[in-house]
C-alpha beads as a LAMMPS data file, in Angstrom:
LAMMPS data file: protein, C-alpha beads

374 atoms
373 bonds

1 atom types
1 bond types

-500.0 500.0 xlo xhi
-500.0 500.0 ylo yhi
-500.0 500.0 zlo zhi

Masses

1 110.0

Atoms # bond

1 1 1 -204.902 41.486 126.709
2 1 1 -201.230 42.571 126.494
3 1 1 -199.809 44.480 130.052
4 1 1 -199.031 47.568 127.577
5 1 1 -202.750 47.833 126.928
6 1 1 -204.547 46.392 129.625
7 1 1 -206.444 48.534 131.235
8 1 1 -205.350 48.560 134.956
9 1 1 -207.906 50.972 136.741
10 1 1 -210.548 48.414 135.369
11 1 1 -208.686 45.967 137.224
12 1 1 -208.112 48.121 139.991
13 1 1 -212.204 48.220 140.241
14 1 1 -212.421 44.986 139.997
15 1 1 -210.147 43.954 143.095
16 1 1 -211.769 46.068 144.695
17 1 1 -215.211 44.713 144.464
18 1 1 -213.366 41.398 145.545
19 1 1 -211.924 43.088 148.500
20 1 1 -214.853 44.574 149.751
21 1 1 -216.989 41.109 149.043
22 1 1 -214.450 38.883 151.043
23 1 1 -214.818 41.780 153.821
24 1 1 -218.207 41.711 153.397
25 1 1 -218.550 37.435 153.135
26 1 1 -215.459 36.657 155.399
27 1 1 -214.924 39.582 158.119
28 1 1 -218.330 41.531 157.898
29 1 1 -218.119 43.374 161.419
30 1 1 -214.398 44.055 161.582
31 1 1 -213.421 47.423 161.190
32 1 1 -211.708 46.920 157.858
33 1 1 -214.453 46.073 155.950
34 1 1 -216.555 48.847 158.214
35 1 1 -214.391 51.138 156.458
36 1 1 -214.826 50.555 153.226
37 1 1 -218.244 49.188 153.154
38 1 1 -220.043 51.321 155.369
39 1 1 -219.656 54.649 152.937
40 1 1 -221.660 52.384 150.684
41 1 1 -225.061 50.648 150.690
42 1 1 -224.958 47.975 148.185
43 1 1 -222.586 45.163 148.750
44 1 1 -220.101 44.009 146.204
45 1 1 -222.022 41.579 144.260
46 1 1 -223.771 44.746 142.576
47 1 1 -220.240 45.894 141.228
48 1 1 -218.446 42.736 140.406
49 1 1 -221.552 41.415 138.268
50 1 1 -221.500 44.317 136.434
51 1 1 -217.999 44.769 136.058
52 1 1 -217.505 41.350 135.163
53 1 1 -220.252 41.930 132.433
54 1 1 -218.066 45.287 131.158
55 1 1 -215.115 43.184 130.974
56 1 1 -216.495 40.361 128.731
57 1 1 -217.800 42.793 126.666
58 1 1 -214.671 44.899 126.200
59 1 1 -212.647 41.990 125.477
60 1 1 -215.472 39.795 123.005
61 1 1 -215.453 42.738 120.673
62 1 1 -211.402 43.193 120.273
63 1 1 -211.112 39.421 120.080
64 1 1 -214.104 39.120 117.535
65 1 1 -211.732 41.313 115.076
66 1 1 -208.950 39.625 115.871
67 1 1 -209.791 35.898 116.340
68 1 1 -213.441 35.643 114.489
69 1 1 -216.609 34.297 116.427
70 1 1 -215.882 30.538 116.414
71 1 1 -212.717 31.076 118.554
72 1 1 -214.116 33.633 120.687
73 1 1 -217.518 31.664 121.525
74 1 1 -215.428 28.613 122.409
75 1 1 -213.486 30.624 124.839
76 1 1 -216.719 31.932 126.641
77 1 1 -218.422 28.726 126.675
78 1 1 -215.045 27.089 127.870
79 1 1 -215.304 29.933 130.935
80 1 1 -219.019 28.869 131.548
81 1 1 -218.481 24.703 131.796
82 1 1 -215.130 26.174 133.634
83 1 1 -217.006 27.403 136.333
84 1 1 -219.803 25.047 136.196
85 1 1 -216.473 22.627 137.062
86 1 1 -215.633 24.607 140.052
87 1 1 -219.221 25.334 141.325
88 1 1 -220.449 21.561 141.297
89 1 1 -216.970 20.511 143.177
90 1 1 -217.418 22.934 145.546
91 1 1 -221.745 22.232 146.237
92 1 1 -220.462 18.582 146.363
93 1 1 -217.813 19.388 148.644
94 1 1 -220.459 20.949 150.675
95 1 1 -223.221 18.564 150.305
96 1 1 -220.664 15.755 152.039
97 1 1 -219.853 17.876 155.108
98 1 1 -223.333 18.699 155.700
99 1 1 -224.233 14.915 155.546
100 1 1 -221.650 13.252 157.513
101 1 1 -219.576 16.053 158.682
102 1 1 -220.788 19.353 160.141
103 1 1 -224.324 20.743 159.844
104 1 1 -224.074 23.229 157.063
105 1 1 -227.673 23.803 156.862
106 1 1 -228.518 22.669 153.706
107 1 1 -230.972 20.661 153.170
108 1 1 -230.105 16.557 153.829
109 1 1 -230.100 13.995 150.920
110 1 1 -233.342 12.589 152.026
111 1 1 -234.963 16.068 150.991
112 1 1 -234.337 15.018 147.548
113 1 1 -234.679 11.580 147.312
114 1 1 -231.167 10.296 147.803
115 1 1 -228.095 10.051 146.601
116 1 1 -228.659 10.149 143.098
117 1 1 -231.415 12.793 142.826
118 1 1 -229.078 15.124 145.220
119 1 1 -226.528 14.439 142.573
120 1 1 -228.609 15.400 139.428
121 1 1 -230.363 18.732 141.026
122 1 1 -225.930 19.527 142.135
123 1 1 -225.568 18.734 138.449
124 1 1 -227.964 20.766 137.074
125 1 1 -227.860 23.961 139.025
126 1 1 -231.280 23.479 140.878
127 1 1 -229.552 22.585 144.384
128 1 1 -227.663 25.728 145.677
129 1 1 -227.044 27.123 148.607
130 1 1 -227.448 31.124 150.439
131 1 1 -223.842 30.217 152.002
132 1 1 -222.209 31.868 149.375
133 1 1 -222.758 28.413 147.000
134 1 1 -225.074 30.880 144.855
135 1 1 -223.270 33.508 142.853
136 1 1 -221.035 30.914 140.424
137 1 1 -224.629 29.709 138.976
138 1 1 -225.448 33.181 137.852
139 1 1 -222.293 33.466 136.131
140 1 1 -222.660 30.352 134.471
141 1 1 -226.135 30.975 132.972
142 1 1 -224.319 34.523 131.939
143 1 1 -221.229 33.219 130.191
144 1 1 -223.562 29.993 128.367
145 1 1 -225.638 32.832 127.322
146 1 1 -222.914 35.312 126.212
147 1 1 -222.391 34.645 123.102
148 1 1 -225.406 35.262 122.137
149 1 1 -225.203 38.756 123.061
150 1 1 -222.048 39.370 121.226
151 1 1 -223.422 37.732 118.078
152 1 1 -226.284 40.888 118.613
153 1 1 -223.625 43.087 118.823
154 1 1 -221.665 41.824 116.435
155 1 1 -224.765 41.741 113.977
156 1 1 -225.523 45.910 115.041
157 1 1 -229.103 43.851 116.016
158 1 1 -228.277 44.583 119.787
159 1 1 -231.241 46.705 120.758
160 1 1 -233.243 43.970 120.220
161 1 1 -230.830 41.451 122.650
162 1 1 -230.716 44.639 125.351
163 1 1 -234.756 45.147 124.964
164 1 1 -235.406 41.352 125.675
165 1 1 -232.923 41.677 128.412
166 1 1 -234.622 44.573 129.826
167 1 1 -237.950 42.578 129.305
168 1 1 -237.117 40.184 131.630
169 1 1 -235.837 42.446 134.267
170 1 1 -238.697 44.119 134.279
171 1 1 -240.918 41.342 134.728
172 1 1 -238.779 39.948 137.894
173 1 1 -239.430 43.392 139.455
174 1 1 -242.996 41.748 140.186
175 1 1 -242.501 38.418 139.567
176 1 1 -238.918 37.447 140.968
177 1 1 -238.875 34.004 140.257
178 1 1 -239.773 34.576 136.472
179 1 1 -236.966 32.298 135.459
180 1 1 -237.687 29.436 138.085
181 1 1 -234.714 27.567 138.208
182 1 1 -233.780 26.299 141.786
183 1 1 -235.509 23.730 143.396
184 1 1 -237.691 24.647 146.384
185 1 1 -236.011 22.887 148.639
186 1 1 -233.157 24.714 148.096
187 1 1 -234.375 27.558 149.881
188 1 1 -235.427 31.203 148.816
189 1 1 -233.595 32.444 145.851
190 1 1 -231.040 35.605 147.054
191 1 1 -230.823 36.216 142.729
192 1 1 -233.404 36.803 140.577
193 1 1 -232.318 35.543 137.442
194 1 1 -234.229 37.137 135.582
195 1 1 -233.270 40.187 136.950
196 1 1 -229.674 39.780 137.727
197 1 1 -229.119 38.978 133.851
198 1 1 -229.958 42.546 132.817
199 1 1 -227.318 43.515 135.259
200 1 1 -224.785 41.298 133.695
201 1 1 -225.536 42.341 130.247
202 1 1 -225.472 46.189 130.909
203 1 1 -222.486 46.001 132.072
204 1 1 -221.339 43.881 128.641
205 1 1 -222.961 46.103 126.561
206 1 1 -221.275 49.259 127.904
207 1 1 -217.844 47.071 127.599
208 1 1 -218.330 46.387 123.924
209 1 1 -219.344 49.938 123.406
210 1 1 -216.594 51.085 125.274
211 1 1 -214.680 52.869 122.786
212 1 1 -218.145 54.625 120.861
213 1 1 -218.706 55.886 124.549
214 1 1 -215.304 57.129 125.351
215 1 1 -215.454 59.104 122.895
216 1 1 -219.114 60.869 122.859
217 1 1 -218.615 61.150 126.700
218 1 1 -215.241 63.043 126.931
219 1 1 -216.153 66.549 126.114
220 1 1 -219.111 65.901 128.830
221 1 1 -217.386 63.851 130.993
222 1 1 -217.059 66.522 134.069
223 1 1 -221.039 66.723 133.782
224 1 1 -221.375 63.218 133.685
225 1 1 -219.350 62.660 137.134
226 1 1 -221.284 65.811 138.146
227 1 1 -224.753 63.713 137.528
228 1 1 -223.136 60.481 139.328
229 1 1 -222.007 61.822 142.236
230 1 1 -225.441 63.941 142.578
231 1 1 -227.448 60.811 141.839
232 1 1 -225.046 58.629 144.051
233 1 1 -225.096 61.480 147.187
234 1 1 -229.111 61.385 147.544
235 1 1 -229.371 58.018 146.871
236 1 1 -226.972 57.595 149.973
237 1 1 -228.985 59.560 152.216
238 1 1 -232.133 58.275 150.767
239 1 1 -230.899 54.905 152.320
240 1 1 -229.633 55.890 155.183
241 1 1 -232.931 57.727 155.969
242 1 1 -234.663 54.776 155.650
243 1 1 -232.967 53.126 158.658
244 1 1 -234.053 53.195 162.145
245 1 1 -231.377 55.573 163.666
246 1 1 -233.735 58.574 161.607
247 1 1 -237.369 56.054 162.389
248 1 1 -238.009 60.085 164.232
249 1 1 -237.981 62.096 161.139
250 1 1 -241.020 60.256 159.625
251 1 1 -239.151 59.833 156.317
252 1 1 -239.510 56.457 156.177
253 1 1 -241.027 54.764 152.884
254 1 1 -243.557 51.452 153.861
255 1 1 -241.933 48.628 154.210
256 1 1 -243.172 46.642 150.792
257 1 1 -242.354 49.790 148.736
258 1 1 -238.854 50.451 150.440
259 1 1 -238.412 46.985 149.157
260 1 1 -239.545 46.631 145.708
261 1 1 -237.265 49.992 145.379
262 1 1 -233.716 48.790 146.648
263 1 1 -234.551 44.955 146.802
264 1 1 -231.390 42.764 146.115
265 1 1 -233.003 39.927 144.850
266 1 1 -234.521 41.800 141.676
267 1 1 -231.959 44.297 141.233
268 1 1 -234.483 46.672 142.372
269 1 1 -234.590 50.481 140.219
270 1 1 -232.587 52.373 142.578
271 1 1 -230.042 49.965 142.845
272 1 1 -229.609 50.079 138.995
273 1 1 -229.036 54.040 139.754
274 1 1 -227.274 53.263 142.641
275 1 1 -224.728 50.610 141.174
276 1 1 -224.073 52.602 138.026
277 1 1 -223.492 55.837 139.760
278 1 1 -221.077 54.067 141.948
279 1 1 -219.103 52.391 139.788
280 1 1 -218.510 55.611 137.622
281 1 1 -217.221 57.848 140.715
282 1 1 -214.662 54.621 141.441
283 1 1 -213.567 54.324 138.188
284 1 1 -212.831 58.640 137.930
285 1 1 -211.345 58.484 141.857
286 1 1 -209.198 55.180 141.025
287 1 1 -207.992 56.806 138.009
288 1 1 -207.199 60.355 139.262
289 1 1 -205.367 58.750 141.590
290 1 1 -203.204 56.603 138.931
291 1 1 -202.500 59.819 136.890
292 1 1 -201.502 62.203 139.737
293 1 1 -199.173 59.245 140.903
294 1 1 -196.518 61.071 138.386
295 1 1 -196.795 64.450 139.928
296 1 1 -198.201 63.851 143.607
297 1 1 -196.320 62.069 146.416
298 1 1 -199.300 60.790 148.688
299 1 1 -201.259 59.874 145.222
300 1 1 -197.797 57.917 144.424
301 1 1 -197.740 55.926 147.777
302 1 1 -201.511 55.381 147.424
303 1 1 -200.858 54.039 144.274
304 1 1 -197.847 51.854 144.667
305 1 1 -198.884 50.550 148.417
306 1 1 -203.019 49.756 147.681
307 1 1 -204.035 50.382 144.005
308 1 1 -201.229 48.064 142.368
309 1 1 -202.453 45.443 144.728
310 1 1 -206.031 45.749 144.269
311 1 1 -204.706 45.906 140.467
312 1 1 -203.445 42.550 140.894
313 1 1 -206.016 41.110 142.553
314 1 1 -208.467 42.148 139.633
315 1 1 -206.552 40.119 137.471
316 1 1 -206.977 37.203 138.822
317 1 1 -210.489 37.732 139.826
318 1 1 -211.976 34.007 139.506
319 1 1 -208.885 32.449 141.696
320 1 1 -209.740 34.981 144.402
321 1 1 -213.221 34.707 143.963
322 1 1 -213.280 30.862 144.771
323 1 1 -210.526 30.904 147.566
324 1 1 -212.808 33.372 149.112
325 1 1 -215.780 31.484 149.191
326 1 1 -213.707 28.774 152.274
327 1 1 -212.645 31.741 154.384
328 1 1 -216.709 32.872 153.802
329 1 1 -218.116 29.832 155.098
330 1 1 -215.290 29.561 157.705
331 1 1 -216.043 32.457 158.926
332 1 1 -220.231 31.825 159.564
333 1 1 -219.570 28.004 160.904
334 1 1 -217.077 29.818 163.649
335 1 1 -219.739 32.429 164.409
336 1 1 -216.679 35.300 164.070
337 1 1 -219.559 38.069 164.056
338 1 1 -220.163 37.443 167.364
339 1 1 -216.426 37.337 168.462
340 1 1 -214.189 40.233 169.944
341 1 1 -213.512 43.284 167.962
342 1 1 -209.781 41.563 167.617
343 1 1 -210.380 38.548 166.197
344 1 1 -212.773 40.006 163.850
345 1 1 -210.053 42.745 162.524
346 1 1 -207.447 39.516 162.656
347 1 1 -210.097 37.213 160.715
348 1 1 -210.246 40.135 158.213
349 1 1 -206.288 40.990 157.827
350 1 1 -206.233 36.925 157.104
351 1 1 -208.953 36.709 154.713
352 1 1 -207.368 39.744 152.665
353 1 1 -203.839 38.158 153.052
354 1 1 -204.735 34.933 151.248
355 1 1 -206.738 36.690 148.218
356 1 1 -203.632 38.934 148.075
357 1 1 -201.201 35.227 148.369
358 1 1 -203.738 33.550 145.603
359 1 1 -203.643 36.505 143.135
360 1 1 -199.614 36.287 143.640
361 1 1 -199.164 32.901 142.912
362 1 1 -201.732 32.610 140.111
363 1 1 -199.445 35.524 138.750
364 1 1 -196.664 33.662 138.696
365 1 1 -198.302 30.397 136.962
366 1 1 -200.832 32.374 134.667
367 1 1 -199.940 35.373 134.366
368 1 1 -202.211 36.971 131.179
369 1 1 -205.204 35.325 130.692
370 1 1 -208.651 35.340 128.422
371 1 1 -210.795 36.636 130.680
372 1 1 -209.411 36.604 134.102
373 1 1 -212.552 37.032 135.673
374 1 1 -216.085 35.055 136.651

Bonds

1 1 1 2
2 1 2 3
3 1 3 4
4 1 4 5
5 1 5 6
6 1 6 7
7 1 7 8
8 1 8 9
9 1 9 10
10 1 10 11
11 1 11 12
12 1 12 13
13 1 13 14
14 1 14 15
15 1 15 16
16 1 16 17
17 1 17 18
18 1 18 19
19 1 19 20
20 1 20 21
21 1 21 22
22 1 22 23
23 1 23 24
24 1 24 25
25 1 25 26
26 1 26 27
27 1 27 28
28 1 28 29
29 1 29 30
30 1 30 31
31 1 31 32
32 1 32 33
33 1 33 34
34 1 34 35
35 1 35 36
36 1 36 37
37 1 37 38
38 1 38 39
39 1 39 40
40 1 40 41
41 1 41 42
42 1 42 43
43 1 43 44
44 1 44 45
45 1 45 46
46 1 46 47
47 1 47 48
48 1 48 49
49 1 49 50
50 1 50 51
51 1 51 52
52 1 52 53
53 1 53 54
54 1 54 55
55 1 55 56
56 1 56 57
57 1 57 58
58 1 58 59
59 1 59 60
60 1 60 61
61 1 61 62
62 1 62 63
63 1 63 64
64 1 64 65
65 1 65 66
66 1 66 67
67 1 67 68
68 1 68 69
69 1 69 70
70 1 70 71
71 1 71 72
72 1 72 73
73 1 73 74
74 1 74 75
75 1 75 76
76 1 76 77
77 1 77 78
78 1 78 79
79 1 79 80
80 1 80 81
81 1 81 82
82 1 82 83
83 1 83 84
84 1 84 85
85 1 85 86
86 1 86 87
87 1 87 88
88 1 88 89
89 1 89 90
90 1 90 91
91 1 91 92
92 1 92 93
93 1 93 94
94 1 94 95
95 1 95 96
96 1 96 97
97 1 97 98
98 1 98 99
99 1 99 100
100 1 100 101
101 1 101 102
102 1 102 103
103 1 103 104
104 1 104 105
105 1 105 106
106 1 106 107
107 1 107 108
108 1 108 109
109 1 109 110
110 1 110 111
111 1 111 112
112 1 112 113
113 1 113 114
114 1 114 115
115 1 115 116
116 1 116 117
117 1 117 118
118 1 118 119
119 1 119 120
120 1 120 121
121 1 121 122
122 1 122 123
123 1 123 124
124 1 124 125
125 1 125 126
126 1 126 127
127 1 127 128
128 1 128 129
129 1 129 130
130 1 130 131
131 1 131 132
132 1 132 133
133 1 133 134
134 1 134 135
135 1 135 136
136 1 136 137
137 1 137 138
138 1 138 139
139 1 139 140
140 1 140 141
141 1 141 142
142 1 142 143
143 1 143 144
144 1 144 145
145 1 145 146
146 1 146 147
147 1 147 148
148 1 148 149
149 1 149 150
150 1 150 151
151 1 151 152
152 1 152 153
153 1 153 154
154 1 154 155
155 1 155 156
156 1 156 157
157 1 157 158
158 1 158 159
159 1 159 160
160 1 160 161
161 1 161 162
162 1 162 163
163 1 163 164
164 1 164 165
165 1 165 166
166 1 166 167
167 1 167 168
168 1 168 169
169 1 169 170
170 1 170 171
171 1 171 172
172 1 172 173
173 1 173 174
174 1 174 175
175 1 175 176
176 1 176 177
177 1 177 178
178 1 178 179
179 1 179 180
180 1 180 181
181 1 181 182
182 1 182 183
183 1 183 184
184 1 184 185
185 1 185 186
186 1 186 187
187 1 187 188
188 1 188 189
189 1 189 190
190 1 190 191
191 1 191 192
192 1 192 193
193 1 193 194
194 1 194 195
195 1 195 196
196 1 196 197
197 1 197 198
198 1 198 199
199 1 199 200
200 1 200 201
201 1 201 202
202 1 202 203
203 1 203 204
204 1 204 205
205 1 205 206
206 1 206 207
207 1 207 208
208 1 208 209
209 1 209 210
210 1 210 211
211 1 211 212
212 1 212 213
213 1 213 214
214 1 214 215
215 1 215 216
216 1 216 217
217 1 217 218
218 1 218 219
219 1 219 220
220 1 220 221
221 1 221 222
222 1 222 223
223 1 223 224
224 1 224 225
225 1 225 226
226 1 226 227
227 1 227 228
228 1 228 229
229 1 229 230
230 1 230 231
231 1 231 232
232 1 232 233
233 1 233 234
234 1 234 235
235 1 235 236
236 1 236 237
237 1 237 238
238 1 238 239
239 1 239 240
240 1 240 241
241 1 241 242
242 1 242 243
243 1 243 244
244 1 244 245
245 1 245 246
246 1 246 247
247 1 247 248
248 1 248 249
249 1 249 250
250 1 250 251
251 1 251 252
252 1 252 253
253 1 253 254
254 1 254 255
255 1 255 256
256 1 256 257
257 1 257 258
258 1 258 259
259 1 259 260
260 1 260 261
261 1 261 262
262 1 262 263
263 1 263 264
264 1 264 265
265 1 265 266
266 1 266 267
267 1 267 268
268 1 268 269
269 1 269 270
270 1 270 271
271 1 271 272
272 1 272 273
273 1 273 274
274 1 274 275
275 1 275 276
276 1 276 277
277 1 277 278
278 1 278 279
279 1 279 280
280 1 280 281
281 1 281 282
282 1 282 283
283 1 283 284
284 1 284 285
285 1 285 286
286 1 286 287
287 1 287 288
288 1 288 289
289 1 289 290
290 1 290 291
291 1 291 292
292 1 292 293
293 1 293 294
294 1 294 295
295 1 295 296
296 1 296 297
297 1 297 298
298 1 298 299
299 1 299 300
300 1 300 301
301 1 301 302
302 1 302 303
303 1 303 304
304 1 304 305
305 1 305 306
306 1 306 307
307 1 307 308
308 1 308 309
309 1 309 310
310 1 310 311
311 1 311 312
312 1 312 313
313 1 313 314
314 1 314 315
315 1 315 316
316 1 316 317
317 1 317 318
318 1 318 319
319 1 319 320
320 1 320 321
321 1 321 322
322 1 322 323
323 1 323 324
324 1 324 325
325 1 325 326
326 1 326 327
327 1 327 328
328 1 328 329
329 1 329 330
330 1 330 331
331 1 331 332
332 1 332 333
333 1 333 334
334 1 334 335
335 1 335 336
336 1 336 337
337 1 337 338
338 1 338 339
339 1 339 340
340 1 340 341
341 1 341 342
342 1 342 343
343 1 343 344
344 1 344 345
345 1 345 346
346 1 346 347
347 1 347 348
348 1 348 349
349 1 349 350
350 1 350 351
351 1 351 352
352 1 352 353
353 1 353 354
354 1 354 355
355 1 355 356
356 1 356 357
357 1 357 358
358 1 358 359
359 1 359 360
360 1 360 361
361 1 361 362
362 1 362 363
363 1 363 364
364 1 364 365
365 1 365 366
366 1 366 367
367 1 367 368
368 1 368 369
369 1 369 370
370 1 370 371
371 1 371 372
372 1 372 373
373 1 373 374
C-alpha cells in the first residue's frame, strides 16, 4: 500500500503487539515488559493473530479490484510457502542443536525413527516445538487457507465461510485437538487449530469489511468505545479476581470452568471478548494520540519518540517476528528469569533494540511491501 494511504495506527498496533510479545518471549520479568504487559491479561499472540488476520483482509479486497484473484491468491500462497521456508529452517536449525549441540528439549531423533522420519514430520508441520517453534505453523495453515476466504468474500457467500469457521471454533472449545495435526511426540499443542483459525479469520473478515464498518460505526462510534472499555474493565478485574492475591474474597470460579472460559489453547469465549475489546481501545488511544500530535506538545513527543517507532516496526512485522524468536530462546536456555532485576531490564532494552535495528534495515532494503506481516 502506498505511504500516502497506508494506514499507520494499524501499524502502530501492530508493533506493538510485537513489542509486547518479544517482552513477553525474550525479557518476561523485566520491568519493561511489566509495564506494558501487566495492565493486560492476554499476551500478544491474541492481538497479532488477529491483527494480522485484519490486515490480510484489508489489503485482499483493494488488491482483488485492482489486480484480480489470480494475482492476489499467488501472493498469499507465496506468503504461506514463504513462511513455511522460514519455519522448517528454523525447526531444523533447532532439531541439530538439540541433537548434537545443547539440550533444547525437544524430543531426540530416535523419538521418531531417525533421521529421515524427523525430517518428514519437520517437513510437514507435525514436529513443532512450545519454544516459540509453534506460532509460524498457524500462520501457514492461515495464509494456504486464505484465499479461500476471500474468494467467499469476494463471491458475497461469506456467511457461509465465517459460519464454518465459527463451526470449528466451537467444536475445539470441547474438543481442542479437533484438527489433530501435530504429532504426539511433539508435545501438548499450546494452539488449537481449530480454534485459533476463527481468530485469524475474524480478524480478516473485519479487514475486508473495513470500509462497510467505518462507515455504519461512525455516528456510534463513542458508544462503541463506551461498550469496549466497559466490557474490557470487568473483564480485567474478572481476571485479576481469579488470582490468588484475592483466593480471600471467595470469588474464585473452579478451576476446569475458569479454564474452559479464558483458556489459551481454544481461544476460550472471554478471550474472544477480551481480545476484541482490547484491540478497539488501542486502536482509538493510538489514534487520539496521532491526531492531537498537531495541536498537543506531550501527544507530539509521544508520537514522534514511541508511536513512529512502533509504526515502523509494524511494517516490517515478519522480519521482527523471526529475529525475535533467537533472542526468545536465548533468553530461556540462559535462564534470564531467574537473573537480577538488571540484567533482566538490560536483556529487555537489547531484545527491543534489535527488533527496532531489523525493522530499520529491512526499511532500507524493502521498504513497501505486499503484506508486511505473518
Amino acid at each position: 500500500m502506498p505511504p500516502r494511504t497506508r494506514d499507520l495506527t494499524l501499524d502502530t498496533l501492530r508493533g506493538f503487539a510485537l513489542v509486547s510479545m518479544t517482552l513477553t518471549h525474550a525479557a518476561r520479568l523485566s520491568s519493561i515488559s511489566l509495564l506494558i504487559n501487566s495492565p493486560v491479561y492476554v499476551d500478544a499472540g491474541d492481538l497479532f493473530i488477529t491483527i494480522s488476520g485484519f490486515t490480510l483482509g484489508m489489503l485482499g479486497v483493494q488488491k482483488l479490484r485492482s489486480q484480480g484473484p489470480r494475482r492476489v491468491y499467488a501472493s498469499v500462497l507465496g506468503r504461506a510457502l514463504q513462511l513455511w521456508l522460514i519455519h522448517v529452517s528454523l525447526m531444523l536449525v533447532a532439531v541439530a542443536l538439540n541433537e548434537w549441540v545443547i539440550n533444547l528439549g525437544l524430543p531426540r531423533l530416535q523419538a521418531f525413527g531417525g533421521l529421515l522420519p524427523t525430517l518428514g514430520a519437520v517437513l510437514s508441520l507435525r514436529y513443532q516445538s512450545d519454544l516459540f517453534l509453534n506460532i509460524l505453523p498457524l500462520f501457514v495453515a492461515f495464509f494456504g487457507v486464505a484465499p479461500l476466504f476471500l474468494e467467499a468474500i469476494r463471491r458475497k457467500i461469506w456467511p457461509l465461510a465465517l459460519g464454518v469457521s465459527a463451526l470449528l471454533w466451537c467444536g475445539a472449545q470441547f474438543k481442542p485437538n479437533l484438527l489433530p495435526w501435530l504429532d504426539v511426540r511433539s508435545g501438548t499443542p499450546v494452539f488449537s487449530l481449530a480454534a485459533w483459525q476463527f481468530a485469524f479469520f475474524v480478524g480478516l473478515l473485519l479487514g475486508a469489511m473495513r470500509e462497510r464498518l467505518a462507515a455504519w460505526l461512525k455516528p456510534h462510534e463513542r458508544s462503541l468505545l463506551t461498550l469496549a472499555l466497559l466490557t474490557f474493565t470487568l473483564l480485567f478485574v474478572f481476571v485479576r479476581l481469579q488470582g490468588p492475591s484475592f483466593a480471600c474474597l471467595g470469588l474464585q470460579l473452579p478451576e476446569a470452568t475458569w479454564r474452559w472460559a479464558f483458556s489459551k489453547q481454544t481461544w476460550a469465549p472471554l478471550r474472544v471478548l477480551y481480545t476484541l475489546s482490547e484491540l478497539t481501545l488501542l486502536y482509538a488511544g493510538f489514534r487520539a494520540v496521532a491526531q492531537a500530535s498537531q495541536r498537543v506538545r506531550s501527544a507530539r513527543l509521544i508520537d514522534r519518540h514511541l508511536l513512529t517507532r512502533l509504526s515502523k516496526i509494524g511494517q516490517h512485522s515478519l522480519v521482527c517476528f523471526v529475529a525475535h524468536i533467537p533472542l526468545a530462546i536465548f533468553s530461556v536456555l540462559a535462564g534470564f528469569d531467574e537473573r537480577s532485576r538488571l540484567l533482566r531490564d538490560l536483556s529487555a532494552i537489547f531484545s527491543l533494540a534489535v527488533i527496532y535495528g531489523v525493522a530499520a534495515v529491512s526499511r532500507k532494503f524493502n521498504p513497501i511491501t505486499f503484506p508486511q506481516h505473518p
